[in-house]
N, C-alpha and C positions, 0 to 999 in steps of 0.2 A: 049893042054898044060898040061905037066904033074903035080903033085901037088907041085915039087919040083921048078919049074918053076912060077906058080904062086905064091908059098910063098914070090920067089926072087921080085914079082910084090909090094909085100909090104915092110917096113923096118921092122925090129924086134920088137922093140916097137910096131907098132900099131896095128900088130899082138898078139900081147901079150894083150895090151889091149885090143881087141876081144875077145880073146880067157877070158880073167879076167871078163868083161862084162857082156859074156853069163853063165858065170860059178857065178858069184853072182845072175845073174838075177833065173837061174834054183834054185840056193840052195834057196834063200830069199823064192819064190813063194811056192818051195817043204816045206820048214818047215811051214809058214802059212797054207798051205793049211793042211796040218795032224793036226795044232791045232786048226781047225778049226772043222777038222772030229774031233775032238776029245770033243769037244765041243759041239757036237752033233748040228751044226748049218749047213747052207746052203754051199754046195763046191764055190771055188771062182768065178768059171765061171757063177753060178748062182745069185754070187754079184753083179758082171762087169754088167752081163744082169740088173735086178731090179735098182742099182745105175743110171744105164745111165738111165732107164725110170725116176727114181721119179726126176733127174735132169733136165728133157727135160719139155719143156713146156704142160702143160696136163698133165703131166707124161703120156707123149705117145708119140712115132715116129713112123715113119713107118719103114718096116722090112728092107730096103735095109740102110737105115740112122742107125737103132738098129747094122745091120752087120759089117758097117763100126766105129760106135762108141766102138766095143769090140772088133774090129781087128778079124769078124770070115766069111767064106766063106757062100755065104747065104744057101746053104746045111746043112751043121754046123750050125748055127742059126736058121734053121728051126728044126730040131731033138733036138737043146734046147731049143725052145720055145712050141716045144711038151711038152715035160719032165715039162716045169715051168708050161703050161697051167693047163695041169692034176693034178697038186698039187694046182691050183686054185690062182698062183703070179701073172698071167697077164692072158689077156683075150686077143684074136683076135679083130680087129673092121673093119670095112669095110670101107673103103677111100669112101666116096659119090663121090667125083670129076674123080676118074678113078677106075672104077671097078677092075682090074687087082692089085690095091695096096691095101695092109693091112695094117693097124697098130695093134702095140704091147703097150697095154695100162697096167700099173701097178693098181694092185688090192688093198684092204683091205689088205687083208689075206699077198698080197706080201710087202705090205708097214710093217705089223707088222714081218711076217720072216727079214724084210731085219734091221729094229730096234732089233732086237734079236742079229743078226748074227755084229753089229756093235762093240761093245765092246769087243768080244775077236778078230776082225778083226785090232781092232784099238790097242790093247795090240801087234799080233803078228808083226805091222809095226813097234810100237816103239822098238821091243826087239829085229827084227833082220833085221834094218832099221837102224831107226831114232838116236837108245842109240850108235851106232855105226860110229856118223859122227855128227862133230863138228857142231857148226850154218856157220863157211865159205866154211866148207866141204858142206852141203845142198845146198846154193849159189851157188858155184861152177858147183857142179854135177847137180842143175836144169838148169844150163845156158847153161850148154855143153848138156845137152840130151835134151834141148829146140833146138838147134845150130843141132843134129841129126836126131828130129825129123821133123826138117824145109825141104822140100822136094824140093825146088827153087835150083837151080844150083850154086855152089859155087861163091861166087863174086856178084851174083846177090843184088842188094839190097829189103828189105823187099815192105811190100804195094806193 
């Protein structure tokens, strides 16, 4: 199917708003993320990782549960849990119950980076985020990308 063909597969709006979507989602993430380099604090992907730990119970999950909680492939999750180890934010721990799993447990050292890198993390959501959408706007757009991220098949009901 050509791409002209599959565009005709969707109407113009909700192609458009795909298209507006990924294009907010890249811009929002790209400016965070430079002021956050800039801020000389942790890049975001090494937020996403430390956050979900100190969130999880233990501040620990295991590496396949860590993969799926950051949305990364466990390839990808393992060369940044390299990268975080070595800087000393989280430790490997060994699963007693099956040899073959690890857990990714958050550290000192990763709990005081990830308290550092909060405040300018939390400035760049409200300034090219949150100052940019009403309180119904917020409502709204959680309910609808709650409604996207629900993965059950249209019509289906929840539970």
């Amino acid at each position: 199917m050509s791409p002209a063909e599959l565009e005709s597969e969707l109407d113009g709006p909700r192609l458009a708003a795909w298209r507006a979507f990924l294009v907010a989602h890249a811009r929002t993430v790209e400016a965070i993320e430079r002021e956050l380099a800039g801020a000389e604090t942790l890049p975001l992907s090494w937020y996403d990782v430390l956050i979900a730990l100190y969130e999880a119970p233990g501040r620990r999950l295991r590496m396949h549960q860590l993969a799926s909680a950051i949305l990364l492939s466990p390839s990808g999750l393992s060369r940044l849990v390299d990268r975080l180890e070595a800087r000393g934010f989280l430790e490997r721990q060994p699963c007693s119950e099956d040899r073959r799993c690890q857990f990714a447990a958050l550290t000192e050292d990763g709990l005081a980076a990830l308290e550092r890198a909060w405040p300018p993390y939390a400035a760049g959501i409200a300034r090219h985020f949150g100052e940019r959408l009403s309180d119904a706007d917020v409502e709204a757009l959680r309910d609808l990308l709650d409604r996207l991220a629900d993965r059950r098949p249209v019509g289906e009901p929840a539970g």
